[in-house]
LOKEFI-948069 format. One line per 8 residues: number of its first residue (from 1); their letters; for each residue x negated, y negated, z negated of C-alpha. Coordinates in nm, 3 decimals, padded with zeros to 5 digits. Layout:
NUM> a> X Y Z  ...
This chain:
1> xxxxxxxx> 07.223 -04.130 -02.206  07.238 -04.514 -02.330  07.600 -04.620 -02.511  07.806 -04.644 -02.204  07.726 -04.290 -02.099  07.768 -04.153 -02.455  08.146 -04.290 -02.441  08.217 -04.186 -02.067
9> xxxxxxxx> 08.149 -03.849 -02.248  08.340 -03.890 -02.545  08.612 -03.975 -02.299  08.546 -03.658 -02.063  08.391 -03.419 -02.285  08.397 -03.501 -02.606  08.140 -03.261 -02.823  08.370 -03.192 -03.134
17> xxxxxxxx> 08.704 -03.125 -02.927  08.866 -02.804 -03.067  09.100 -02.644 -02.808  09.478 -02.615 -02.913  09.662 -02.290 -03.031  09.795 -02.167 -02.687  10.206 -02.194 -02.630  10.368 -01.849 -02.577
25> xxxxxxxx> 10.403 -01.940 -02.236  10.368 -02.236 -02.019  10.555 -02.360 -01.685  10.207 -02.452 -01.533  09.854 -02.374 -01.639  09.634 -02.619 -01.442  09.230 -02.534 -01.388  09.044 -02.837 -01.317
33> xxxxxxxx> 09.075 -03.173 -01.398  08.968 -03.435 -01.117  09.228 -03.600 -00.940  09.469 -03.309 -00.793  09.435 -03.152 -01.153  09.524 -03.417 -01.334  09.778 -03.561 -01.157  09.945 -03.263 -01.115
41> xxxxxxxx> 09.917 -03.196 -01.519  10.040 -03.557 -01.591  10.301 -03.526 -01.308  10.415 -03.210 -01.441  10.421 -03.321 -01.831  10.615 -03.638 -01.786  10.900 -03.425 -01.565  10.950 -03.237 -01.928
49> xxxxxxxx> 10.727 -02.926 -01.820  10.471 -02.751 -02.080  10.134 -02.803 -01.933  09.751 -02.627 -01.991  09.521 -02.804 -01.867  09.154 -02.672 -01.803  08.829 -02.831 -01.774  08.490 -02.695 -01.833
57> xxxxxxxx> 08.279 -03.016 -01.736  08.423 -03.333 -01.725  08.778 -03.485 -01.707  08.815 -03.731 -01.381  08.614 -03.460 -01.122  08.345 -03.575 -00.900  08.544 -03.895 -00.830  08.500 -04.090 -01.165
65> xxxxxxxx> 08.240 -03.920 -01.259  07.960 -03.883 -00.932  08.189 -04.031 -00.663  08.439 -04.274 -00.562  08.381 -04.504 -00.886  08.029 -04.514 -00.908  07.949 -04.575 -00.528  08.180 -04.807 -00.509
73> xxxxxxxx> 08.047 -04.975 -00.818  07.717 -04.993 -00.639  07.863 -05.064 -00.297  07.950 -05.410 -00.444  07.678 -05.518 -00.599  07.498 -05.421 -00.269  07.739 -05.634 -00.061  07.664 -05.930 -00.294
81> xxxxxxxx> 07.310 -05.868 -00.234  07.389 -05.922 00.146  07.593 -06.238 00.116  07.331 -06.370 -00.062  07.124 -06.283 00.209  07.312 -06.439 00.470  07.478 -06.743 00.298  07.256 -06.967 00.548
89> xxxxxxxx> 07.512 -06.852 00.809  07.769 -07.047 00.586  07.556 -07.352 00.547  07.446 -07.228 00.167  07.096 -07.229 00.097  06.937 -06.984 -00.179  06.600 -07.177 -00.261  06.362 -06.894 -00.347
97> xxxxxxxx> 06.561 -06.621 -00.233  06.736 -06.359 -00.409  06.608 -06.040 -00.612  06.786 -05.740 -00.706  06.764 -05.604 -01.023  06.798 -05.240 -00.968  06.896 -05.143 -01.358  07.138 -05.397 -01.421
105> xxxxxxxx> 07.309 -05.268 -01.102  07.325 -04.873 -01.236  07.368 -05.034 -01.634  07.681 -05.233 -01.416  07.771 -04.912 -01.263  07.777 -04.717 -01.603  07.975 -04.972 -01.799  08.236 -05.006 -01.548
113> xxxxxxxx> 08.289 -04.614 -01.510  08.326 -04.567 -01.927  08.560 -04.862 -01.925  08.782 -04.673 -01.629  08.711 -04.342 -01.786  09.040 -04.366 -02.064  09.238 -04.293 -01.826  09.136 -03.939 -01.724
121> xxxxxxxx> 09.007 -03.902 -02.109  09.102 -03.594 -02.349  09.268 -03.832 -02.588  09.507 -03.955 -02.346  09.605 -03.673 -02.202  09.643 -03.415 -02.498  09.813 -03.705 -02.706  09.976 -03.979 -02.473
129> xxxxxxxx> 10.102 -03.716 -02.212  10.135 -03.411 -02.439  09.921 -03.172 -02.253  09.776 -02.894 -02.386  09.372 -02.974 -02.279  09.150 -02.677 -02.284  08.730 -02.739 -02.230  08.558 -02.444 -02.113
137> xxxxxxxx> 08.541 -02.197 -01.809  08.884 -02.047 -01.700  08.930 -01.723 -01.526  09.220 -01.508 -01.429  09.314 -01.179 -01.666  09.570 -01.095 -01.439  09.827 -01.201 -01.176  09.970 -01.427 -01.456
145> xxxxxxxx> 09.685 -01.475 -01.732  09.431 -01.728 -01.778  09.123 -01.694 -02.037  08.949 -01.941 -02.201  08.687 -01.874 -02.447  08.898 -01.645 -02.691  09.228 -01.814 -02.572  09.519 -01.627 -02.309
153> xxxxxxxx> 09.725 -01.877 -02.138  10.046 -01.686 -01.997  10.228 -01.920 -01.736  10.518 -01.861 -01.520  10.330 -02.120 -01.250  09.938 -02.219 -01.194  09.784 -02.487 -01.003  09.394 -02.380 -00.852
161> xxxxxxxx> 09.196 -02.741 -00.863  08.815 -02.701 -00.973  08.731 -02.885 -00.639  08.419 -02.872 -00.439  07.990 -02.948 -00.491  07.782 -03.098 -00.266  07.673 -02.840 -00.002  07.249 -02.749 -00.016
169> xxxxxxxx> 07.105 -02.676 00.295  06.875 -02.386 00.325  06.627 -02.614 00.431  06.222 -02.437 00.355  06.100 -02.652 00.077  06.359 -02.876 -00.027  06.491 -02.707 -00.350  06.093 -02.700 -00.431
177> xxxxxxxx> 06.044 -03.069 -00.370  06.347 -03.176 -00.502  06.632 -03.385 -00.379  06.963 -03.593 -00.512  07.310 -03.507 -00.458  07.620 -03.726 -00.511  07.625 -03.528 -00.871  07.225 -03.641 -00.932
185> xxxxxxxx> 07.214 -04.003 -00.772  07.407 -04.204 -01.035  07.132 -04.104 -01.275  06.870 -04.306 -01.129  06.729 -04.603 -01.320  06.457 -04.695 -01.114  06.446 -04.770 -00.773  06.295 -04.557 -00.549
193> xxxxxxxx> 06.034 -04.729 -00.277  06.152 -04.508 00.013  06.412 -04.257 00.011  06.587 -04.043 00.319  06.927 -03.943 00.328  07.030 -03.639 00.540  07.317 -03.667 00.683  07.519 -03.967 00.873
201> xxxxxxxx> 07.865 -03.869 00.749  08.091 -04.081 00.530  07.881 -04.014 00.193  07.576 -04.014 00.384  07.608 -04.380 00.553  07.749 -04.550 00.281  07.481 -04.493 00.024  07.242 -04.547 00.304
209> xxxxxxxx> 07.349 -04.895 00.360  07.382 -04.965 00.015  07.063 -04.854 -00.119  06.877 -05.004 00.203  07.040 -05.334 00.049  06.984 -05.267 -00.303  06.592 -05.303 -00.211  06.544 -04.916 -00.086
217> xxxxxxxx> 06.356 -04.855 00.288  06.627 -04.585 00.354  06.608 -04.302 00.730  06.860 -04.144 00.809  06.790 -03.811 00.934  07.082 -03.659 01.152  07.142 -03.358 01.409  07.386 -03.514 01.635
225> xxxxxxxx> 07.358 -03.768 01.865  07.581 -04.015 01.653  07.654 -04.150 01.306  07.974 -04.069 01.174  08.037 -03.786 01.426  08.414 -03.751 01.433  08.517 -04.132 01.474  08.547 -04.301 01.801
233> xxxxxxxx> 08.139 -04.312 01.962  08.184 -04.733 01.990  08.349 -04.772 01.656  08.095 -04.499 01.489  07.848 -04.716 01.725  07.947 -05.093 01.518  07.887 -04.919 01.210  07.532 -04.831 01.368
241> xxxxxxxx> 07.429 -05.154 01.462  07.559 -05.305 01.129  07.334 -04.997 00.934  07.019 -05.125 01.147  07.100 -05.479 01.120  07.010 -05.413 00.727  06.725 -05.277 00.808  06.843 -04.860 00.782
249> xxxxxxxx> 06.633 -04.643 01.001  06.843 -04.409 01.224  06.650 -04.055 01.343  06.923 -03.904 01.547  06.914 -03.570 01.745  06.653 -03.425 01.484  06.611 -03.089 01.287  06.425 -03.064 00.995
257> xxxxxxxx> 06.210 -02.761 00.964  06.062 -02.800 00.628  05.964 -03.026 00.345  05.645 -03.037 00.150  05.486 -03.229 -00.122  05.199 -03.433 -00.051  05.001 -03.715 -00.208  05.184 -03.956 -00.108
265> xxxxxxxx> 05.527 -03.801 -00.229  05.778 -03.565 -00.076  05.689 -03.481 00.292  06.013 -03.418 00.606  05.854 -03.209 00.889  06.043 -03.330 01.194  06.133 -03.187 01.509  06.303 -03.430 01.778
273> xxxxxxxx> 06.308 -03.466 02.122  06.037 -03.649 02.177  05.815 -03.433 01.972  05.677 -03.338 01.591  05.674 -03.618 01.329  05.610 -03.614 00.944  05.778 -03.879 00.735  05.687 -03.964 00.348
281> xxxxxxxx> 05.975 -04.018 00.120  06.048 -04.081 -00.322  06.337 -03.936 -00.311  06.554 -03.721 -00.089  06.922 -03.763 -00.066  07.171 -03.471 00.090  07.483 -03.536 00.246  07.563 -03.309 00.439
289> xxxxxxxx> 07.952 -03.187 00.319  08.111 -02.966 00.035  08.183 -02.622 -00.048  08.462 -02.519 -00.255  08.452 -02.428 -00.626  08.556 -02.057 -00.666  08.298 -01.879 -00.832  08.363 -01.777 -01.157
297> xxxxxxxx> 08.762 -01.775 -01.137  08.793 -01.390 -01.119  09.039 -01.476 -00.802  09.049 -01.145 -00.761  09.255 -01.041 -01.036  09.489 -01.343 -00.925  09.498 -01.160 -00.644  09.469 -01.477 -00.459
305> xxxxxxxx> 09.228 -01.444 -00.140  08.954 -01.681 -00.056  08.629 -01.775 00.170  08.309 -01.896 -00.033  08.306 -02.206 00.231  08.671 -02.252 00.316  08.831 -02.217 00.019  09.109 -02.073 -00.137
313> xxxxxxxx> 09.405 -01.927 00.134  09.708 -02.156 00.077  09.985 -02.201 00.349  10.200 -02.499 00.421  10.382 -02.534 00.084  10.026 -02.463 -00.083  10.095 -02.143 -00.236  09.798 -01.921 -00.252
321> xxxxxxxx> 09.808 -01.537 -00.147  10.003 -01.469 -00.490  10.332 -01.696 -00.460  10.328 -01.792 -00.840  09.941 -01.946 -00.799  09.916 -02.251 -00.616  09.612 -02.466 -00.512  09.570 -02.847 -00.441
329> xxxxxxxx> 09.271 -03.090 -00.350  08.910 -02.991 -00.183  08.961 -02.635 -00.320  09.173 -02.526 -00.033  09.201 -02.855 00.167  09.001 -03.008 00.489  09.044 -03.350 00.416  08.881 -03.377 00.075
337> xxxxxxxx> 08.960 -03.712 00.001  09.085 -03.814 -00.323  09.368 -03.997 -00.203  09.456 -03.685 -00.062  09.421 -03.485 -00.372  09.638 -03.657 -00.522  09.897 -03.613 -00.239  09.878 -03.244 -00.268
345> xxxxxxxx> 09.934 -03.266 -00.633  10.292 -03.445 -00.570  10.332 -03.160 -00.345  10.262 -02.870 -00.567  10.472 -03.059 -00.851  10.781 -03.008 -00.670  10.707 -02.659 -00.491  10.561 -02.469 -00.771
353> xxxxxxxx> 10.817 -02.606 -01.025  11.134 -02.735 -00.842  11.183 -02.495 -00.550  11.073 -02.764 -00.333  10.991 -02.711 00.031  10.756 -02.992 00.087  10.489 -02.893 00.370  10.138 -03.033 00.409
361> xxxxxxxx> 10.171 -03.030 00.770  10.378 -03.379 00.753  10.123 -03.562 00.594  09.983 -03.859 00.764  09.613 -03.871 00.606  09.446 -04.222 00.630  09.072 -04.206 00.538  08.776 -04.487 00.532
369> xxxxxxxx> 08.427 -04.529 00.492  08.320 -04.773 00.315  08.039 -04.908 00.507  08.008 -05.298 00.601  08.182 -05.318 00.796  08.412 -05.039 00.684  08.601 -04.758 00.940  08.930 -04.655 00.859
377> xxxxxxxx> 09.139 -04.416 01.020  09.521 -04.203 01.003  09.688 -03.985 01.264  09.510 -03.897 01.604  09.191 -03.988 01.787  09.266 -04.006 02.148  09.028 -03.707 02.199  09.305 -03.545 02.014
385> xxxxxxxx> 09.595 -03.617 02.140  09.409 -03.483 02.505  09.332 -03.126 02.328  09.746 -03.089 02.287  09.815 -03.262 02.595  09.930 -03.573 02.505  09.943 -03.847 02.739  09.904 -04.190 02.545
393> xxxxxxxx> 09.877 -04.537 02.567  09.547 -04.735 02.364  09.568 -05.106 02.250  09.213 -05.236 02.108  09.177 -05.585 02.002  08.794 -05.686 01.930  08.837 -05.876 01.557  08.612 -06.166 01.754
401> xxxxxxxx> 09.000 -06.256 01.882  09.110 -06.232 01.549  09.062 -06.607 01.368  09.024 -06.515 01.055  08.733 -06.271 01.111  08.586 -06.558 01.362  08.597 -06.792 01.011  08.458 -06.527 00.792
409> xxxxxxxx> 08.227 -06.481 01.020  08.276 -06.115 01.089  08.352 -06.000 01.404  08.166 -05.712 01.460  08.528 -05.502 01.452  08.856 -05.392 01.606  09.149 -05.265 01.584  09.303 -04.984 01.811
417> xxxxxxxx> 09.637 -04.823 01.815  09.758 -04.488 02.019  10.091 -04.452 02.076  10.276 -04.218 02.308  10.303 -04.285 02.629  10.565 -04.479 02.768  10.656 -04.511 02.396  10.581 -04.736 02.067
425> xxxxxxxx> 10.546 -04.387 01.906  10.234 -04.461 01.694  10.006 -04.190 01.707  09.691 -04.288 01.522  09.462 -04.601 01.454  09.140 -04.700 01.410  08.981 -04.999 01.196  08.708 -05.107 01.182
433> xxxxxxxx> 08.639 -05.427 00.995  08.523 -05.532 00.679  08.808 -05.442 00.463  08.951 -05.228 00.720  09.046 -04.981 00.418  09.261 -05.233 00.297  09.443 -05.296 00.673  09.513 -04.967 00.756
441> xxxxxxxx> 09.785 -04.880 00.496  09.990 -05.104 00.700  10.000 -04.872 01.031  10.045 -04.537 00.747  10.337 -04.708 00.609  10.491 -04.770 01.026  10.380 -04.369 01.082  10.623 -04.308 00.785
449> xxxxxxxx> 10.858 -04.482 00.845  10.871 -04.410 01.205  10.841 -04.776 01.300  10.747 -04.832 01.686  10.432 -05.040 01.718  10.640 -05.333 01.884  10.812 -05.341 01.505  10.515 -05.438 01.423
457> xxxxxxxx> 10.532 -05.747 01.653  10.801 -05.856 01.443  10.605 -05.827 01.088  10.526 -06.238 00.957  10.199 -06.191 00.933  10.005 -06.486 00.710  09.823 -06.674 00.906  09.478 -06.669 00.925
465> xxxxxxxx> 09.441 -06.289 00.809  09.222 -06.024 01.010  09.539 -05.815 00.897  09.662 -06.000 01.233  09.467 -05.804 01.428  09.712 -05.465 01.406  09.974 -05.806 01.507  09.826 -05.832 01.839
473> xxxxxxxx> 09.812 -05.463 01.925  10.202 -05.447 01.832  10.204 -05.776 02.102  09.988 -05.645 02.360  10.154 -05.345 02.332  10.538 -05.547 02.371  10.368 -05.692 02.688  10.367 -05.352 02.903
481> xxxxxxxx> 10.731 -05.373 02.830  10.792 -05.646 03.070  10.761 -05.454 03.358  10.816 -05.623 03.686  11.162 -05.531 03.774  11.260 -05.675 03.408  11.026 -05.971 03.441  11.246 -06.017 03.779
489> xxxxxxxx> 11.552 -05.968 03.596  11.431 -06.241 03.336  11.348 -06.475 03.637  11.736 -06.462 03.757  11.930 -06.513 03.457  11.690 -06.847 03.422  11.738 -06.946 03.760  12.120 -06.892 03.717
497> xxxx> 12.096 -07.136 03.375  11.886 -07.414 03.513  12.181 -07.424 03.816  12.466 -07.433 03.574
């Protein structure tokens, strides 16, 4: 709890707030307050609608607070550690080498997410936006009643967004021995020596990678045969080499039966296929997905249905099981993203309030990890389009055609594009390349629009960007177009000119 901490929760949670007299009624009552909660609040307010918001931890959700701002935070410092690391490439020498400092990284981290913290604060929201900001649990009275602490909010319309946690597995020993979550790993000051991170999804890789860099000997342990399981097996398989490359140890194809304490720190009993091993470990790191936030609630007297690991019911338009209620964000969604969260928030704004018919099922969802090089993704996988029978057509350029990534010196990458067959229909991409986040908004923003890939072709792209890359997918893909009977066709109409 040092001074940047103490104002991140002054921001958040601040110890002396005094919850406001309720209003007779309100349009919406929101309960949460990470990103589909408060957007939807500060969407709602600013349309002229009177607004309850409720929060009994911290304003901003697992994304300011334990997620998307402090990893990335650290995910940059770690990538400066590794460009240190290999300036030589470059022709820079480092005489002495380099040397992390592990606090100044997490006191960097800290500052940075106080500084960004105003803008999901208390203050701004009860005064700037004119919400009504409650702290403390919420639960349903009734089909139309919310409690907290001694207050009733009545609303005409309310908005389910508490989120999700970090999922435990019943693993024998691990509670006992302890372990870090997303929620528990921004708290560390020192560095651990060795620590193992279970689980090779998103979360799980990119903390690998960056702790590995930050000075950490880092294993992954995983049950499947892959890193990143849903993504493409040779883009999930760049991401591998770049993770071992750094030095991450990959266990693959494993199940861990138990963990124990030992003298020389927490102990993973291993089984894998080629037999029994034991691993010592500081510090154990899960990753292995989210369940929903619904205890608590009283859902029931909502009457709004939900499963302890899916979530709360919501159909297209995100109404829950009682058509006043509505939900948005990991609560009742697949994709818990917060990009996505906030999405669903624009959504509920105009169903729950305006009689809009706005369905989720239309949404393009773009998502990346943010490994080095990073993955990025929107629409179908290939392996998708196949399960509805869709016949399509694949352009992949490798980013070592791409001139820019040859001069940054980062090749290890592509791009591919799907489109329907016969078609520039886009149907999905892949990226994967260092700021392949940043690239793939460009094929969302074609899926939109309903741009053909060859559109594309016709997009000035600066030159040298690896953004040029999606370029020469939208040319390669122009190229099947000249099918011999029109490259024929092309070949008279010259002929005919020279002879004039």
């Amino acid at each position: 709890m040092d001074g940047f901490n103490r104002v991140l929760e002054e921001n958040v949670h601040p110890a002396h707030w005094i919850n406001p007299e309720p209003a007779r009624r309100y349009n919406l009552v929101v309960i949460g307050a990470g990103t589909a909660g408060l957007v939807t609040a500060a969407g709602a307010a600013g349309l002229g609608a009177r607004v309850a918001l409720v929060e009994k931890h911290l304003m901003g959700g697992d994304c300011l607070n334990v997620g998307c701002v402090p990893s990335k935070c650290l995910i940059r410092s770690a990538r400066s550690a590794a460009d240190v690391r290999d300036a030589g490439q470059f022709g820079v020498k480092v005489p002495g080498g380099y040397e992390v400092d592990f606090g100044a990284v997490m006191e960097r981290m800290r500052r940075l997410r106080s500084q960004i913290s105003v803008n999901d604060s208390v203050r701004r929201f009860s005064g700037e936006l004119g919400v009504d900001v409650f702290l403390g649990q919420g639960r349903f009275t009734g089909p139309d009643t919310v409690q907290v602490g001694e207050s009733i909010l009545r609303f005409k319309r309310a908005v389910l967004a508490t989120g999700a946690r970090a999922f435990e597995p019943p693993i024998e020993g691990l509670a006992a021995a302890g372990f870090l979550t997303n929620e528990t790993v921004f708290n560390l000051t020192e560095r651990p020596s060795r620590m193992a991170v279970i689980g090779a999804g998103p979360l799980g890789c990119e903390l690998a990678q960056t702790f590995q860099r930050l000075g950490c000997r880092v294993t992954i342990l995983e049950m499947g045969p892959q890193i990143l399981s849903r993504e493409d097996r040779d883009a999930a398989g760049i991401v591998e080499d770049a993770l071992r490359r750094d030095g991450v140890e990959l266990v693959l194809s494993c199940e861990i039966k138990r963990v124990t304490r030992g003298p020389d720190g927490k102990v993973i009993h291993l089984e894998c296929g080629d037999g029994r091993r034991e691993m010592a470990v500081d510090e154990i790191l899960v990753g292995v997905g989210r369940v929903p936030n619904v205890e608590g609630l009283d859902l029931e007297s909502a009457r709004v249905n939900y499963d302890a690991r899916l979530g709360v019911e919501v159909d297209e338009y995100l109404r829950t099981t009682n058509p006043e209620i509505f939900a948005a964000g990991d609560i009742c969604f697949p994709y818990k993203f917060t990009h996505t969260a906030d999405a669903l928030a624009r959504i509920v704004i105009q169903n729950a309030l305006f009689w809009g018919r706005r369905k989720t099922s239309l949404l393009n969802i773009p998502w990346c990890t943010y490994t080095d090089p990073e993955i990025a993704h929107v629409g179908m996988y290939e392996t998708d389009a196949q399960r509805k029978g869709i016949a399509v057509d694949t352009f992949t350029i490798p980013m070592s055609d791409v001139d820019r990534a040859v001069a940054d010196g980062e090749t290890d990458g592509m791009v591919r594009v799907h489109v329907r067959k016969g078609t520039g229909r886009i149907l999905g991409a892949t990226i994967v390349a260092r700021h392949a986040g940043e690239m793939i908004s460009e094929v969302s923003v074609a899926m939109k629009a309903r741009m053909g890939l060859g559109a594309l072709s016709e997009v000035i792209h600066p030159y040298p960007t690896q953004a040029e890359g999606i370029r020469k997918a939208a040319d390669a893909y122009n190229r099947t177009r000249l099918t011999p009977r029109v490259k024929r066709l092309f070949e008279t109409i010259l002929r005919w000119q020279r002879g004039r």
